[in-house]
C-alpha positions as CSV (number, residue, x, y, z in Angstrom):
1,X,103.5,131.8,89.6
2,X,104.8,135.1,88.1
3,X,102.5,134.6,84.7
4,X,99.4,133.9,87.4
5,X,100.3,137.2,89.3
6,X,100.9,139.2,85.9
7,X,97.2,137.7,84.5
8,X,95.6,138.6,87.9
9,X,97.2,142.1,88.2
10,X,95.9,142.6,84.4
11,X,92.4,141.9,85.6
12,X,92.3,143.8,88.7
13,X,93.8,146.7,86.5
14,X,90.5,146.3,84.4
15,X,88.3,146.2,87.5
16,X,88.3,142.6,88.1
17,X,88.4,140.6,90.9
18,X,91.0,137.2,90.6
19,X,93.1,134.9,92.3
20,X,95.5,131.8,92.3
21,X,92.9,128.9,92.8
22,X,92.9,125.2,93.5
23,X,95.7,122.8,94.4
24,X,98.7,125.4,93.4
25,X,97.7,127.2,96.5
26,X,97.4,123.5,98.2
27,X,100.6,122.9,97.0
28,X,102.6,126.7,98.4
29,X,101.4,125.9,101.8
30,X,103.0,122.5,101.9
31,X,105.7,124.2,101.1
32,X,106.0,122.3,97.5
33,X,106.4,124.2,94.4
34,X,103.0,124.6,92.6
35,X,102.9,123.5,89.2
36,X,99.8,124.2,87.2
37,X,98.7,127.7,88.9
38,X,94.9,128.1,88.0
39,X,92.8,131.5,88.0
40,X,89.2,132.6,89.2
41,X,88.1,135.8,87.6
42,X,85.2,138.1,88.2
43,X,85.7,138.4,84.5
44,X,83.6,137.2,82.5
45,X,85.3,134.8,79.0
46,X,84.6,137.6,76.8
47,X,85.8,140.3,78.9
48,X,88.9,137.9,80.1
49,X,89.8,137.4,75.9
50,X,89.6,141.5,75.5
51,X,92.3,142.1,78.1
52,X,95.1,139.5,76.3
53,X,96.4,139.0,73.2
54,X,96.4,135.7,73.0
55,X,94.0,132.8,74.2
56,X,92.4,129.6,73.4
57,X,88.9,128.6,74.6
58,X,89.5,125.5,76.4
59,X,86.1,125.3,77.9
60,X,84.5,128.7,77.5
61,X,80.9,127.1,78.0
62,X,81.8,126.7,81.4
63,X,84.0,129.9,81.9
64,X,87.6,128.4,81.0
65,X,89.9,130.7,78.6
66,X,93.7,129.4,78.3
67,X,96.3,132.6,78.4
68,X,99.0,132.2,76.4
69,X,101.8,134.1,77.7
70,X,105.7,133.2,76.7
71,X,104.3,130.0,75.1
72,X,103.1,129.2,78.5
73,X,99.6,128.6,79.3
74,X,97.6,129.3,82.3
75,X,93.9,128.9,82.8
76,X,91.4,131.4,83.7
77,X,87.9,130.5,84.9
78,X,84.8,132.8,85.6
79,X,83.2,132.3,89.0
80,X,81.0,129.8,88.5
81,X,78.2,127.5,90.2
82,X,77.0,124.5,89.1
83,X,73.6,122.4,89.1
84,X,71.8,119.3,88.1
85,X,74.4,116.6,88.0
86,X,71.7,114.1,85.9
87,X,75.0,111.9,84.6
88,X,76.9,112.3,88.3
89,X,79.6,113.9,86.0
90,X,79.1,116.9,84.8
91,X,76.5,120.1,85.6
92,X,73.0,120.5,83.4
93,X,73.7,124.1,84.5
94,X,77.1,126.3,84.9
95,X,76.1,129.9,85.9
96,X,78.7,132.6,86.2
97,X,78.6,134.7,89.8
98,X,80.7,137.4,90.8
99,X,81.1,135.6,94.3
100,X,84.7,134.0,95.0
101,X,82.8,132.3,98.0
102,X,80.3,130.9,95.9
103,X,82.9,129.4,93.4
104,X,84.9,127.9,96.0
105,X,81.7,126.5,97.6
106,X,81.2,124.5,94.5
107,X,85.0,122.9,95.0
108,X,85.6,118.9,95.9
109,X,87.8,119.2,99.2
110,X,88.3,121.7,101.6
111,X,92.5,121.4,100.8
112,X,91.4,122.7,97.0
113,X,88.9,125.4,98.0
114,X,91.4,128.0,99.1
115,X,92.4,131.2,97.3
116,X,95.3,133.4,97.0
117,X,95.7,136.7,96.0
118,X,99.1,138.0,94.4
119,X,100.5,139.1,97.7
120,X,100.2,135.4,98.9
121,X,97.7,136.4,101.1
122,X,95.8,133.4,102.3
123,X,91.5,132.8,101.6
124,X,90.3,130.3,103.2
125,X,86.2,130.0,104.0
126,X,86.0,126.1,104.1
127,X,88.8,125.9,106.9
128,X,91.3,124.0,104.2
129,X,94.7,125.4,106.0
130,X,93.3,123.9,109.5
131,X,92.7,120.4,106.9
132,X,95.7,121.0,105.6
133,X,98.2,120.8,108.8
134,X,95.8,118.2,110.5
135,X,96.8,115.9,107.1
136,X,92.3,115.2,106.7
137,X,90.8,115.2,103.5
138,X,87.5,116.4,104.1
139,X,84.6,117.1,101.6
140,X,83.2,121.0,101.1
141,X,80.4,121.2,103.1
142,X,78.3,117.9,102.5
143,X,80.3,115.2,101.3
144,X,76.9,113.0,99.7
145,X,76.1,116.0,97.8
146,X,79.7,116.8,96.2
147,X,79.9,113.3,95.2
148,X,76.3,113.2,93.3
149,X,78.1,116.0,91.8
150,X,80.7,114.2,90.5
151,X,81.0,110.5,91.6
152,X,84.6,110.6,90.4
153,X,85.4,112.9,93.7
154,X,85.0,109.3,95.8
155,X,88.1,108.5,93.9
156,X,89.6,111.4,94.0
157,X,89.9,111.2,97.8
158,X,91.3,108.2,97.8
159,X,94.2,108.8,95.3
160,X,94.7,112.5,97.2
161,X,94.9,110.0,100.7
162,X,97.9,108.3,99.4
163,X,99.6,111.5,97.5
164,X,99.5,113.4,100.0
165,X,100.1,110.9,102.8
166,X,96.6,111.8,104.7
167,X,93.4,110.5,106.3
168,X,89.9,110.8,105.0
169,X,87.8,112.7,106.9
170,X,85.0,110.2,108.5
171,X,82.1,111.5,107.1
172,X,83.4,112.0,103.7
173,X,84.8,108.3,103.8
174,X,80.9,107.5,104.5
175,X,79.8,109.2,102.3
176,X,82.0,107.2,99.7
177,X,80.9,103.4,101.5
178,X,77.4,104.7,100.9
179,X,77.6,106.2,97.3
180,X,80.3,103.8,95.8
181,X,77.7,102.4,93.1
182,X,77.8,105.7,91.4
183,X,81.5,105.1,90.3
184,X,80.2,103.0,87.5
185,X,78.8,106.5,85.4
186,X,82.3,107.8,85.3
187,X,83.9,107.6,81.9
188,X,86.6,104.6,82.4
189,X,89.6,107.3,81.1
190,X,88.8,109.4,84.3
191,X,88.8,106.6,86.6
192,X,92.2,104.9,85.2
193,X,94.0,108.4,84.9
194,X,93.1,108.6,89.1
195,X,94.0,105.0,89.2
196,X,97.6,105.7,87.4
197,X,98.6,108.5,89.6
198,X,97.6,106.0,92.6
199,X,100.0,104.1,91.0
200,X,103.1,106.1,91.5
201,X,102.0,108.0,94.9
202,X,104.0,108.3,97.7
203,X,101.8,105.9,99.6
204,X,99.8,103.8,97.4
205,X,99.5,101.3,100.3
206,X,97.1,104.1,102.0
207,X,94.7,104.7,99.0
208,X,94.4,101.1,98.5
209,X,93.2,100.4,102.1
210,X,90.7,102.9,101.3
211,X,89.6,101.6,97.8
212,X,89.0,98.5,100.1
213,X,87.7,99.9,103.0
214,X,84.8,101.7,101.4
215,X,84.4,98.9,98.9
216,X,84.7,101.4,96.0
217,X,86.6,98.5,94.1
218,X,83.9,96.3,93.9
219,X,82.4,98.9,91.7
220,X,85.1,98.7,89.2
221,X,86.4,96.3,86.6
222,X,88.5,93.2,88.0
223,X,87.7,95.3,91.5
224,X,88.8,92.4,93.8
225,X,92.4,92.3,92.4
226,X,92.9,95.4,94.1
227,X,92.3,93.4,97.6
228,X,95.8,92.3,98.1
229,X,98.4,93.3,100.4
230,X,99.9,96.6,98.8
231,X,102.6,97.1,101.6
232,X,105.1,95.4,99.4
233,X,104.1,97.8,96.3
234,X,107.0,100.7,96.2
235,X,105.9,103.3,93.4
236,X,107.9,104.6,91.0
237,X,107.3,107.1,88.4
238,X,105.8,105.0,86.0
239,X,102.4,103.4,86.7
240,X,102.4,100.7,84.7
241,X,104.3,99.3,87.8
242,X,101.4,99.2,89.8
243,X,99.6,97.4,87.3
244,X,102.1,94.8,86.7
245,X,101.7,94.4,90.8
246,X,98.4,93.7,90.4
247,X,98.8,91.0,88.1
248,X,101.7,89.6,89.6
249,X,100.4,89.5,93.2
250,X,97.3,87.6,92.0
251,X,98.7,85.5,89.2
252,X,96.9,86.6,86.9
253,X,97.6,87.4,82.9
254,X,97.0,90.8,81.3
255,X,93.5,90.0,80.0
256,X,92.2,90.4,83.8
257,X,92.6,94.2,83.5
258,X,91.6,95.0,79.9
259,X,88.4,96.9,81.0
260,X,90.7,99.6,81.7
261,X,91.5,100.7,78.1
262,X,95.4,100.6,77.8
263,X,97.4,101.3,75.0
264,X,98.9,98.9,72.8
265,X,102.1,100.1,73.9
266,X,101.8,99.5,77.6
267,X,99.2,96.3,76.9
268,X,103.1,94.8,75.4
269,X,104.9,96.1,77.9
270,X,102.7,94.5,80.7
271,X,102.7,91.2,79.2
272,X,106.6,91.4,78.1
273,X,107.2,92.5,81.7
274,X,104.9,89.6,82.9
275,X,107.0,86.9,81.0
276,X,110.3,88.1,82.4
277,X,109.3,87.8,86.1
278,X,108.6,84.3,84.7
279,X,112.4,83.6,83.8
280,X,114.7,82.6,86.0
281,X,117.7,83.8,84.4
282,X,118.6,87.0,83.4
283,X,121.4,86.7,81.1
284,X,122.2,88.9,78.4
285,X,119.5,87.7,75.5
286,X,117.1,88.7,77.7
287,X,118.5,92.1,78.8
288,X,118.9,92.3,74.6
289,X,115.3,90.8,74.2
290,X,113.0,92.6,76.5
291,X,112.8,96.7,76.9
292,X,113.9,99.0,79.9
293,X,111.0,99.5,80.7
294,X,109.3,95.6,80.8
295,X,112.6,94.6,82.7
296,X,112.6,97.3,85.3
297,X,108.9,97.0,85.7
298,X,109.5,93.1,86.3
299,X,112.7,93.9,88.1
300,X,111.1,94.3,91.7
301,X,108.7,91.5,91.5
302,X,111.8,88.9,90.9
303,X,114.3,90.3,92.9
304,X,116.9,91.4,90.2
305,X,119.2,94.4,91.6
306,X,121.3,95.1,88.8
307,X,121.0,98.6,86.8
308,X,118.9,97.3,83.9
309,X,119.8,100.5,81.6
310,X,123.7,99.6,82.2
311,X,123.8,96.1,81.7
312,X,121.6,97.0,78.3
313,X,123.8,99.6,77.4
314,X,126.9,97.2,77.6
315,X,125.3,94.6,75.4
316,X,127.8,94.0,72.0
317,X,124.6,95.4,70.2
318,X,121.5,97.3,70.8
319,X,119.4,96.1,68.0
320,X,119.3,93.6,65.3
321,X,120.5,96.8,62.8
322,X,123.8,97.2,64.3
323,X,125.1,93.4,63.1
324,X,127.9,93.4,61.0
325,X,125.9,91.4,58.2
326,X,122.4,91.5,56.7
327,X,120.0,89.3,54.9
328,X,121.3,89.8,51.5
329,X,125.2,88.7,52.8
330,X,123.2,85.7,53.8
331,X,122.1,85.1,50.2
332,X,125.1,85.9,48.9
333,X,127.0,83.7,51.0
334,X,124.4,80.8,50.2
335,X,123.1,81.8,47.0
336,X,119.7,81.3,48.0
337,X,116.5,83.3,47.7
338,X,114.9,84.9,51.1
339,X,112.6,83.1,52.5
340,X,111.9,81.7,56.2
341,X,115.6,80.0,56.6
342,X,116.9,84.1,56.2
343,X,114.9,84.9,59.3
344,X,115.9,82.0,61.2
345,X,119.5,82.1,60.5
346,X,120.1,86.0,61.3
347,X,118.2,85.4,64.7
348,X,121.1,83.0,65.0
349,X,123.6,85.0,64.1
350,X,121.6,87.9,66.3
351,X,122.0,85.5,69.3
352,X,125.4,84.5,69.0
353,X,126.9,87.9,69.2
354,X,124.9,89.2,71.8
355,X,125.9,86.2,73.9
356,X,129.8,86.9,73.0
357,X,130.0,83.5,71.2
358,X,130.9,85.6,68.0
359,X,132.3,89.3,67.3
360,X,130.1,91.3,66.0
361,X,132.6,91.8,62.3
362,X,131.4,90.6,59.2
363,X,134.5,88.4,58.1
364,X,134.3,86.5,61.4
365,X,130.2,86.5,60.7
366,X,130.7,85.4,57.5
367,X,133.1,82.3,58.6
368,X,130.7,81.3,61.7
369,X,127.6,81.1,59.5
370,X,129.4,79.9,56.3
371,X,130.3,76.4,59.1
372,X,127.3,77.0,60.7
373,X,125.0,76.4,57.5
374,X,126.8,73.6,56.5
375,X,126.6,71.5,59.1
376,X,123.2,72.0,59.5
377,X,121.4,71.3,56.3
């Protein structure tokens, strides 16, 4: 917040009117500490670039400059309005005002279309702070209207329901029932980046019920996966545990979500993390076999209380690198050339030690395998 005062006191200095925007000042009058602190300017880009020394143009074409200050960046928008959603995403027409009222009348939800000047004096046109201690998300002025906007604000409402532990305003939750269809424009990134932060909410439970409620999921890939009972669902701070909820509660392998676009990193982890809740022991080749994160994704789902990091951390080893012996002792000991038998004898080998069967030292390696070997081929 001091590097959003300094920029605004810089612009007012110049002539310029500007203040802390968006869900920073949301966040100061919930008494949470705001994070990313955004700026509206009377300013213009150009004029806004000529008053700092450094800046990057994140989205000048619609008024957005990035100031750098301390390696720290905080972005500064131009009053704006906006016009002609033709995609229900983004505006045919951004045109800069000098009106803070104007701007925030262009804003998604009453809780996000307050300002605040640097003495943390309180501007509020929309009646956010009365939304704001009545816990009601409620859209700017007419809800059908902000969501042709943007058709991603439907979800919006319903991940903000669930993060902030409130209730969507009646008419805007009609106004999502009756313009749900439009989800389908919205780029599927946007819509599984909301989804995520669902995901590891305070209160999922409550965004789900509306997701359901308004029938918004049956306007989005696999939708009727999401109509299960969440109240067993607690989040977490990674996501992917919401997803692996999804596909647990309904039986269901990973290929049921893959409209979503994950990466091949969580893709594995889901599916590892699907396969352990499948085990019914968890003994140490599997703490050594799967990831932290697949087991403590998996870790709810099957019951499993104990501290996944520790009992990984107290394995004999935490890779197949740290064994006493390698392939080419194998070879040496055998005087064979590699070929499959290496890989099938060092996961042996692998196996034995982490199960404690055999010390992890190369003599005592050596003398295991050497019987080993000989007794099966």
């Amino acid at each position: 917040m001091k590097r959003a005062k300094h920029i605004i006191a810089r612009l007012k200095e110049a002539g310029f009117e500007a203040y802390m925007v968006g869900g920073a000042v949301r966040d100061y009058l919930r008494g949470a500490v705001p994070h990313d602190i955004d700026v509206a300017t009377s300013a213009s880009p150009e004029q806004v670039k000529a008053l700092f020394e450094r800046t990057i143009d994140t989205g000048i074409e619609h008024g957005t400059v990035m100031i750098l200050i301390e390696g720290q960046g905080t972005e500064v928008t131009t009053f704006r309005t906006e016009s002609g959603y033709s995609d229900n995403r983004r505006p045919d027409k951004v045109e800069f005002v000098d009106s803070l009222h104007e701007d925030l009348k262009r804003r998604d939800f009453t809780i996000n279309a307050m300002a605040m000047t640097e003495q943390m004096e309180i501007i509020d046109p929309f009646g956010g702070r009365d939304d704001l201690s009545a816990g009601i998300i409620r859209a700017v002025g007419v809800p059908q209207e902000r969501f042709a906007e943007d058709a991603l604000r439907m979800l919006r409402a319903i991940r903000f329901s669930g993060q902030l532990n409130f209730q969507i305003d009646a008419a805007t939750k009609q106004a999502i029932i009756e313009h749900a269809q439009r989800i389908q424009s919205v780029a599927m990134e946007r819509i599984k980046a909301e989804l995520d932060k669902v995901m590891v909410s305070p209160a999922p439970h409550i965004s789900m019920g509306y997701l359901i409620e308004t029938q918004l999921n049956r306007f989005l890939p696999s939708g009727g996966l999401f109509e299960l009972d969440w109240s067993g669902y607690t989040a977490g701070m990674d996501p992917l545990s919401g997803w692996f909820y999804l596909l647990h509660q309904n039986g269901k392998a990973f290929g049921a979500i893959r409209g979503y676009r994950f990466s091949n990193q969580d893709k594995k982890d889901l599916q590892y993390a699907l396969e352990a809740s499948r085990l019914a022991l968890w003994d140490d080749w599997v703490y050594y076999s799967f990831t932290e994160r697949q087991l403590t994704i998996a870790q709810a789902a099957v019951h499993k209380t104990a501290a996944v990091r520790e009992r990984r951390q107290a394995l004999p080893i935490q890779s197949k690198s740290e064994l006493a012996a390698n392939g080419r002792d194998l070879m040496e000991w055998t005087g064979k050339k590699a070929g499959p038998w290496l890989k099938e004898w060092t996961l042996h080998i692998e196996k034995a030690v982490v199960e404690r069967r055999l010390a992890n030292d190369k003599e005592r390696i050596k003398d295991w395998f050497i019987d080993e070997y000989h007794r099966h081929t």
